[in-house]
Backbone as JSON Lines, residues from 0, in Angstrom:
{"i":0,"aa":"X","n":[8.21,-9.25,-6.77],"ca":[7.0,-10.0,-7.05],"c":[5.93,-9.01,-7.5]}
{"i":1,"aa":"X","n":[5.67,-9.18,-8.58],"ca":[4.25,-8.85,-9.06],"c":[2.98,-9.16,-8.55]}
{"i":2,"aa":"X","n":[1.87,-8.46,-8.94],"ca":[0.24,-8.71,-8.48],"c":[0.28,-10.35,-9.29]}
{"i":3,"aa":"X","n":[0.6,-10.42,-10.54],"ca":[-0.03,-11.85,-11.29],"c":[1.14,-12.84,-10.69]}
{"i":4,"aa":"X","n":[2.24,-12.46,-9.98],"ca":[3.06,-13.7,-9.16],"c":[2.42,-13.44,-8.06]}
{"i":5,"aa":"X","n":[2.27,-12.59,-6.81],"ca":[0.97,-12.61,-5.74],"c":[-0.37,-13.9,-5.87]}
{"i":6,"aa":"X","n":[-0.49,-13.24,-6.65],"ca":[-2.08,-14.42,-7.42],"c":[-1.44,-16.03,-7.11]}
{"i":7,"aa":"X","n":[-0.54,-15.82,-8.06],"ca":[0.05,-17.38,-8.13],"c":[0.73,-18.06,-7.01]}
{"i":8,"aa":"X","n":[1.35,-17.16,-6.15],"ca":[1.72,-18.09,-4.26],"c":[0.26,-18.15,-3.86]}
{"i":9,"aa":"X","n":[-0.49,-17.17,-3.66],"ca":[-1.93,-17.61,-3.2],"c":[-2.3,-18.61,-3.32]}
{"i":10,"aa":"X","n":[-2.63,-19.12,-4.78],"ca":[-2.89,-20.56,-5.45],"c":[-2.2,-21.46,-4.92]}
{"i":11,"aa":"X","n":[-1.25,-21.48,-4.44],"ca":[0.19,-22.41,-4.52],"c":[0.14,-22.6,-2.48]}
{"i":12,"aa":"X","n":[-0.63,-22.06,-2.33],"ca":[-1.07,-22.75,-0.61],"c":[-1.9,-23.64,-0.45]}
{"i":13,"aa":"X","n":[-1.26,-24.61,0.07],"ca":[-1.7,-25.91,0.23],"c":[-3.2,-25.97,1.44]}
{"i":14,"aa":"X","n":[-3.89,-24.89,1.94],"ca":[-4.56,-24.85,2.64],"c":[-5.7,-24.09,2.19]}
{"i":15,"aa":"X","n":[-5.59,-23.37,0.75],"ca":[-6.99,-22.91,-0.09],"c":[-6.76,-23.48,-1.57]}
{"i":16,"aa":"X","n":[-6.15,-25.22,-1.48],"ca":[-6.23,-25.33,-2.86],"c":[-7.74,-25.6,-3.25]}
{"i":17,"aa":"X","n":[-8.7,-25.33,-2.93],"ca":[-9.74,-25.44,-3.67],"c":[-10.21,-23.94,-4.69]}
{"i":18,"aa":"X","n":[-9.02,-23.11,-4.15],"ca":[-9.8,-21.72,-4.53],"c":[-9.66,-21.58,-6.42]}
{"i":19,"aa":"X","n":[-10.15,-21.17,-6.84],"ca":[-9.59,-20.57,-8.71],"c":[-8.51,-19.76,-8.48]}
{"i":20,"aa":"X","n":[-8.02,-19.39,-9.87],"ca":[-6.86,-18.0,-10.18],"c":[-7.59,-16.97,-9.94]}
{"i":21,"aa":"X","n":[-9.11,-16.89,-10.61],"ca":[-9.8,-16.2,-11.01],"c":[-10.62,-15.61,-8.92]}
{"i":22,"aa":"X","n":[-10.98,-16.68,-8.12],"ca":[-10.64,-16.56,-7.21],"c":[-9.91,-15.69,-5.97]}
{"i":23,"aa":"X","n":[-8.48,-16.14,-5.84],"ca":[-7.09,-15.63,-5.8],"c":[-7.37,-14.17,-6.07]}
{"i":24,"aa":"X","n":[-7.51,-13.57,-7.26],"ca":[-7.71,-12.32,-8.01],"c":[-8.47,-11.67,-7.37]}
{"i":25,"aa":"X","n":[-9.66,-12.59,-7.31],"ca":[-10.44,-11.4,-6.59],"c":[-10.42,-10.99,-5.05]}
{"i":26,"aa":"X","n":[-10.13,-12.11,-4.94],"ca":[-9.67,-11.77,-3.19],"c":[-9.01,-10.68,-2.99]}
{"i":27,"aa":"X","n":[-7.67,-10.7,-3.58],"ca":[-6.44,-9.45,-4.01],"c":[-6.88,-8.21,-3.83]}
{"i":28,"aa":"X","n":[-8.16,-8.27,-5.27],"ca":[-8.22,-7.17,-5.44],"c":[-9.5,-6.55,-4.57]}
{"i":29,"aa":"X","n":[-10.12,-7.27,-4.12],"ca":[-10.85,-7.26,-2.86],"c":[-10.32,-6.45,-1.26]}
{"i":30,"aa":"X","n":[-9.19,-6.78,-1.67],"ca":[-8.61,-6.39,-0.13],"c":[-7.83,-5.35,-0.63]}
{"i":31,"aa":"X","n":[-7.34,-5.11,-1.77],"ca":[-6.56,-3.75,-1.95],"c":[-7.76,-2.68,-1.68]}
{"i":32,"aa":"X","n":[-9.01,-3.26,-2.54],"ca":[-9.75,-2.05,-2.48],"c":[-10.58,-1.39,-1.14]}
{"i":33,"aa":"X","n":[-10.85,-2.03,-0.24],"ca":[-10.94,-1.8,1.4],"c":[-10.09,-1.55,1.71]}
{"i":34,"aa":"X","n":[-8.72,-1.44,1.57],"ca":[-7.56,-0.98,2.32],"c":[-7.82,0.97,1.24]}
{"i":35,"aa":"X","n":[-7.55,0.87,-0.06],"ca":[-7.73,1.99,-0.31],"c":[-9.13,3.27,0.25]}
{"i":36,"aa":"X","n":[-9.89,2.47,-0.03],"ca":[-11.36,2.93,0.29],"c":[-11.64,3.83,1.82]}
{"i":37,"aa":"X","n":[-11.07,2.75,2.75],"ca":[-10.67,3.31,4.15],"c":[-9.97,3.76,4.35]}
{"i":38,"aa":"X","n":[-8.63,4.2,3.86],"ca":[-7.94,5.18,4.37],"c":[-8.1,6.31,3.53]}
{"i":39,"aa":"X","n":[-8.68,6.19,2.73],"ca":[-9.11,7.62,1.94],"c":[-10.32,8.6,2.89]}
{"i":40,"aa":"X","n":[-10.94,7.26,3.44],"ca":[-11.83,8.12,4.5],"c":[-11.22,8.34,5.6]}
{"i":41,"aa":"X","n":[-10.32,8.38,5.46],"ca":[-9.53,8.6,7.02],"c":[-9.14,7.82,8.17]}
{"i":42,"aa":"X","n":[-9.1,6.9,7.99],"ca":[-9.55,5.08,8.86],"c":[-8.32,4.92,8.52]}
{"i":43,"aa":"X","n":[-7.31,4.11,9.61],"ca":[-6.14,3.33,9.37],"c":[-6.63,2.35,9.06]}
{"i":44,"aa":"X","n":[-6.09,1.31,8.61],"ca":[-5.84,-0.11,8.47],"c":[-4.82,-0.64,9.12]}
{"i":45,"aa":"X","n":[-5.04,-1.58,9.85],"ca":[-3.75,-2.14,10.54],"c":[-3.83,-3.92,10.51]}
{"i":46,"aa":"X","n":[-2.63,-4.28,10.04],"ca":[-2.71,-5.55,10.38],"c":[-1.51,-5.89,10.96]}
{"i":47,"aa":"X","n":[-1.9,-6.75,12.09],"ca":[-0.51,-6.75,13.62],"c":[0.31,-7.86,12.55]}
{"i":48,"aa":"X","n":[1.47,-7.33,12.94],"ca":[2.65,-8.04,12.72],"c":[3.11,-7.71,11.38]}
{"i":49,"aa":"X","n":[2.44,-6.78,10.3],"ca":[2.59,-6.45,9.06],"c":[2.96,-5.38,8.93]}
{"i":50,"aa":"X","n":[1.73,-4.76,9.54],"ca":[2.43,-3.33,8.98],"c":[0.28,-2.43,8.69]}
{"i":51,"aa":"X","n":[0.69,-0.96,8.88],"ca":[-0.26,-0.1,8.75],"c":[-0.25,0.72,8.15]}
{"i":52,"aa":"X","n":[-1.59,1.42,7.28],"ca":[-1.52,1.95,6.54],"c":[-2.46,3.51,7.17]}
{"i":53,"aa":"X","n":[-2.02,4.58,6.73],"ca":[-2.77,5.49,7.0],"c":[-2.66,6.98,5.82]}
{"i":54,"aa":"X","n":[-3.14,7.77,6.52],"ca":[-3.49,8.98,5.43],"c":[-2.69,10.12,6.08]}
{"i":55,"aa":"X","n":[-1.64,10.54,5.38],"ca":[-0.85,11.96,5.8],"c":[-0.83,13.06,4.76]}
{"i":56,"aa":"X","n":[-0.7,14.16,5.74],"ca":[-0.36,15.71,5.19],"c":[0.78,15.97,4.55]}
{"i":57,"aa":"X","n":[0.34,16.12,3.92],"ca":[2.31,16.92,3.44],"c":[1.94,18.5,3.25]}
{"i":58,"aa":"X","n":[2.9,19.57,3.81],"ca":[2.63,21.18,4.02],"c":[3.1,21.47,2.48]}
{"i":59,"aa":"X","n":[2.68,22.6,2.11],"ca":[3.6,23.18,1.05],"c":[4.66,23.56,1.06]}
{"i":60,"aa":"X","n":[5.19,23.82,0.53],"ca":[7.29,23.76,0.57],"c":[7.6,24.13,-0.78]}
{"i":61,"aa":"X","n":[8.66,24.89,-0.67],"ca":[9.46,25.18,-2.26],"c":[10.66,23.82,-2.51]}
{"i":62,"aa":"X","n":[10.35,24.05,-4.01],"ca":[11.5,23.09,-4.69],"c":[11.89,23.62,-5.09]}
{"i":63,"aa":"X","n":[13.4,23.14,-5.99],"ca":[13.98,23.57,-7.12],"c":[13.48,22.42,-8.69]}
{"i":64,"aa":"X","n":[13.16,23.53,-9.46],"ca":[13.68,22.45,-10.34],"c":[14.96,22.51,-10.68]}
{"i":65,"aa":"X","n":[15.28,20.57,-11.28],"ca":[16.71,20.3,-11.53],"c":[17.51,20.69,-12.62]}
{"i":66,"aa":"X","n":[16.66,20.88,-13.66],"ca":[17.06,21.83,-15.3],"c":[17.13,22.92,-15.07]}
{"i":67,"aa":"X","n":[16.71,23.8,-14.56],"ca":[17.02,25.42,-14.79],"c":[17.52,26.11,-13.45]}
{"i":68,"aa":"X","n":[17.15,24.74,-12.19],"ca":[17.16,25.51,-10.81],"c":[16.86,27.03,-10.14]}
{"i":69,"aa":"X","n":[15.62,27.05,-11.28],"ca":[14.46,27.77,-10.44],"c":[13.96,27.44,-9.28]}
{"i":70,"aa":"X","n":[13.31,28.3,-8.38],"ca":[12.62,27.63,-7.34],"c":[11.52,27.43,-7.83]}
{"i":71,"aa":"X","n":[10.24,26.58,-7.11],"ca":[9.17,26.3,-7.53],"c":[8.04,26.15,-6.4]}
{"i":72,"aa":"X","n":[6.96,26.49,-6.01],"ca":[5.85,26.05,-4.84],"c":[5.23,25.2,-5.75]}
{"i":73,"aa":"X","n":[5.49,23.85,-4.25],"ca":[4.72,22.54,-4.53],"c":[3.65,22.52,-3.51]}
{"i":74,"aa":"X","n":[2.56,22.56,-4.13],"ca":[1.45,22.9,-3.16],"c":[1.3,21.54,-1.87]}
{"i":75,"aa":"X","n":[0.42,21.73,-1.23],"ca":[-0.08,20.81,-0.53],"c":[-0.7,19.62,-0.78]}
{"i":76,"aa":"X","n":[-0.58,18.18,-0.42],"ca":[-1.69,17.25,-0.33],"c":[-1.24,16.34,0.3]}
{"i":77,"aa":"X","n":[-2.46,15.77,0.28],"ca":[-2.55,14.46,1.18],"c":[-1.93,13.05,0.77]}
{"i":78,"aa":"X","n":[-0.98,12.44,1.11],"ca":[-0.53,10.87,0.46],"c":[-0.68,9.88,1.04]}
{"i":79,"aa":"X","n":[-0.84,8.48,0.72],"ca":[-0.69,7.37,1.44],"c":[0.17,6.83,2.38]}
{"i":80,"aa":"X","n":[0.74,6.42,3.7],"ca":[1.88,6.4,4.04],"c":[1.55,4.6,4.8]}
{"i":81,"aa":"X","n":[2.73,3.86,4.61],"ca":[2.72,2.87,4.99],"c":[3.97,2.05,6.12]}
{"i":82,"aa":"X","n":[3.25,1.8,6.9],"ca":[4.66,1.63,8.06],"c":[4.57,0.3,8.59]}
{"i":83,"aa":"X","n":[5.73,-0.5,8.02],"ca":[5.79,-1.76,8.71],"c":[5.49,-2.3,10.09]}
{"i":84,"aa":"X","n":[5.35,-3.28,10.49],"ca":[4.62,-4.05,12.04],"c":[6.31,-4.34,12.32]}
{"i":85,"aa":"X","n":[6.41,-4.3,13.53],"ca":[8.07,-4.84,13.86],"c":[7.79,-5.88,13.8]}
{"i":86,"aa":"X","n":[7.11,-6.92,14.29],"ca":[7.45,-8.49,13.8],"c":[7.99,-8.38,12.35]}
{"i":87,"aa":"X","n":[7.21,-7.53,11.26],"ca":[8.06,-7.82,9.61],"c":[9.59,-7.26,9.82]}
{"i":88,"aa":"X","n":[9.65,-6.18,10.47],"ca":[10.93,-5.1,10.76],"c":[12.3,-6.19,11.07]}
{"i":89,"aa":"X","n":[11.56,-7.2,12.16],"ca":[12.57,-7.73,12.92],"c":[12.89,-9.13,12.33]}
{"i":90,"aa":"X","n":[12.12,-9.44,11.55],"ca":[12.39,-10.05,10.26],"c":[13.23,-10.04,9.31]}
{"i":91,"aa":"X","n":[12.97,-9.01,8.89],"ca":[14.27,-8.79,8.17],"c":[15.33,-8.24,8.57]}
């Protein structure tokens, strides 16, 4: 499922059919952007039974590259990391 199929189950709930597409959309993108926003500042996000989002380290470490299998230093940074709620876990 895509963001523009997302949009469209939103719509397709019988308990905000008053809302627009246009609506829908923004909500979306409303809530992606507080979920990004806060964990960039360092803030989890958690929503029970879903799943949480937070901000991790990754150390520097050597690679190879796969064409010449040189080694290579991949520096350090920080990535997004996202970990399911066991109610979704036990779900599926």
């Amino acid at each position: 499922m895509n963001k523009k199929e997302l949009i469209e189950s939103i719509l397709s709930d019988k308990n905000i059919n008053h809302w627009t597409k246009k609506d829908s959309e923004k909500f979306l993108n409303t809530a992606i952007d507080v979920i990004k926003k806060t964990v960039k500042n360092g803030d989890d996000v958690s929503l029970v039974g879903f799943g949480t989002w937070t901000k991790s380290k990754r150390a520097a470490r050597t690679g190879v590259n796969p064409s010449t299998g040189a080694k290579i230093k991949i520096k350090a940074k920080t990535v997004p990391k996202f970990r399911p709620g066991k109610a979704w876990k036990e779900m599926l």
